[in-house]
C-alpha positions in Angstrom: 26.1 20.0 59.3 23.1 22.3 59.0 19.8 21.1 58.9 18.3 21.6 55.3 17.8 25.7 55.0 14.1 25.6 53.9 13.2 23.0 56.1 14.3 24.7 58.6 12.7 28.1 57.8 9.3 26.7 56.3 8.5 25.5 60.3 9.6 28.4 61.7 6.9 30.6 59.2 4.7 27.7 60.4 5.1 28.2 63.9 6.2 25.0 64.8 8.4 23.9 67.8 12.0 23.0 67.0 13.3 21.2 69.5 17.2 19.7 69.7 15.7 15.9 68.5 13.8 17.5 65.7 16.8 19.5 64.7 19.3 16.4 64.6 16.2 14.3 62.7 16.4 17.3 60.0 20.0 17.1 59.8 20.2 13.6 59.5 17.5 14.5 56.6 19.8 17.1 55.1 22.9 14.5 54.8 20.9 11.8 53.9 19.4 13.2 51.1 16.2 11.7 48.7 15.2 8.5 49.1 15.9 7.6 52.9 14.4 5.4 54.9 13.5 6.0 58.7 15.9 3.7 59.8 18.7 5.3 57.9 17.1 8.6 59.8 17.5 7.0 63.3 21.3 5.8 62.3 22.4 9.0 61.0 20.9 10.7 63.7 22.1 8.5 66.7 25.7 9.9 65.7 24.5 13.2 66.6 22.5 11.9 69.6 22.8 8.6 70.9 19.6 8.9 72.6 17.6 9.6 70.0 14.5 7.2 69.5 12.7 5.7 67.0 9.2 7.0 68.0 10.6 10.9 67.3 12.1 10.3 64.4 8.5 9.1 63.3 6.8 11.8 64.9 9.1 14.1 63.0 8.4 12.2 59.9 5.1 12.9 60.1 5.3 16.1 61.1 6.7 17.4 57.9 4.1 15.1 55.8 1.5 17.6 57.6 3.4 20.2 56.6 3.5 19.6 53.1 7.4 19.4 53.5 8.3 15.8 52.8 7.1 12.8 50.8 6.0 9.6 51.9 6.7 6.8 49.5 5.8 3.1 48.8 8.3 2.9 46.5 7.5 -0.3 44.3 7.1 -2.6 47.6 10.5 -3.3 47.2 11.2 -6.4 49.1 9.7 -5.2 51.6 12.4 -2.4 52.5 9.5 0.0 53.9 8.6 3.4 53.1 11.1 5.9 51.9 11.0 9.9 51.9 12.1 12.8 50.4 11.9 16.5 50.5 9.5 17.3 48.7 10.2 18.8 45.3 8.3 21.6 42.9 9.3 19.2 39.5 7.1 15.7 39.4 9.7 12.9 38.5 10.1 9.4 37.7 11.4 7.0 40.4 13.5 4.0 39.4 14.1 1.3 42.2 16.5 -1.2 41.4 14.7 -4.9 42.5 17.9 -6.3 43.8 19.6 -4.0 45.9 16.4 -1.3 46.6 18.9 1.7 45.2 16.4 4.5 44.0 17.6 7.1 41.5 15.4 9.8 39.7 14.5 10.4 36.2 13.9 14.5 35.1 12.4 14.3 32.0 10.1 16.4 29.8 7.8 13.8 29.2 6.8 13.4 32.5 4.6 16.7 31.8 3.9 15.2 28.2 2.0 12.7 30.0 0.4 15.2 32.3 -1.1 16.7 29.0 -1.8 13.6 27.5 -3.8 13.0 30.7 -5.3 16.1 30.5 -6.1 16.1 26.8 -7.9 12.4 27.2 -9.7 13.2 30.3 -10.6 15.9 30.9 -8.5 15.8 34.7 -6.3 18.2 35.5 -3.2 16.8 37.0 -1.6 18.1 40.0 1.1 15.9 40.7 2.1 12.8 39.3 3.9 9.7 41.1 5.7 7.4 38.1 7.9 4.2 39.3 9.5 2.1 37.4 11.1 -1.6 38.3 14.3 -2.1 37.3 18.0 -3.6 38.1 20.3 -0.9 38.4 23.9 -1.5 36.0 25.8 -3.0 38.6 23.2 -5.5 39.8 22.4 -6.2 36.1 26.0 -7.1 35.4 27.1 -4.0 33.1 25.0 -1.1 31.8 21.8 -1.3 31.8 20.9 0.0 28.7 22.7 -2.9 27.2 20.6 -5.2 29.1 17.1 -4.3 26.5 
């Protein structure tokens, strides 16, 4: 599997070093998808290279972070579970973390930038980004559908 296409070509235009560990941490990125953790990095990169370590898939972490490529997130503290990261994205979102199990899923909505306006329109701040999350139990956790659960 290929790393993740802009990844890939964002550092190059950056003029930053690729070497083979960074490449399998950016495929392991690219199959993981949103929402990973750094330990599911490592894991998913150790089947591409057993020797890979925990201090470069860190490094590489925060490498991208400098770059503006990838988000860091806290998402809700969730028991704990550590910090989870995603490439970043041009549409601000809402994250939902299921308490139980720590599954996170995203909300696309309008009213995300509703608020944004709101915010605006009240303050007088211009937002830039915003960073919603939302506690939850996901269906299967809550026994059935969720929505049922109100």
């Amino acid at each position: 599997m290929a790393s993740a296409p802009h990844l890939l070509n964002a550092l190059k235009e950056r003029n930053v070093r690729l070497t083979r560990q960074r490449r399998v941490v950016l495929d392991a990125l690219a199959v993981s998808g949103n929402h990973v953790r750094a330990e599911d990095l490592l894991r998913e990169g150790r089947k591409r290279d057993p020797n890979l370590d925990r201090a470069t898939v860190y490094r590489t972490l925060a490498m991208l972070k400098e770059h503006g490529l990838i988000d860091e997130l806290d998402l809700l503290h969730l028991d704990g579970r550590g910090h989870y990261y995603e490439m970043r994205g041009h549409q601000d979102h809402v994250h939902i973390g299921c308490t139980e199990c720590g599954r996170v899923t995203e909300l696309h909505s309008p009213i995300v930038q509703a608020l944004l306006d709101e915010v605006a329109s009240h303050t007088g701040f211009r937002a830039t980004s915003a960073r919603i999350e939302v506690q939850a139990r996901c269906p299967e956790c809550a026994g059935g559908n969720a929505r049922e659960q109100r």
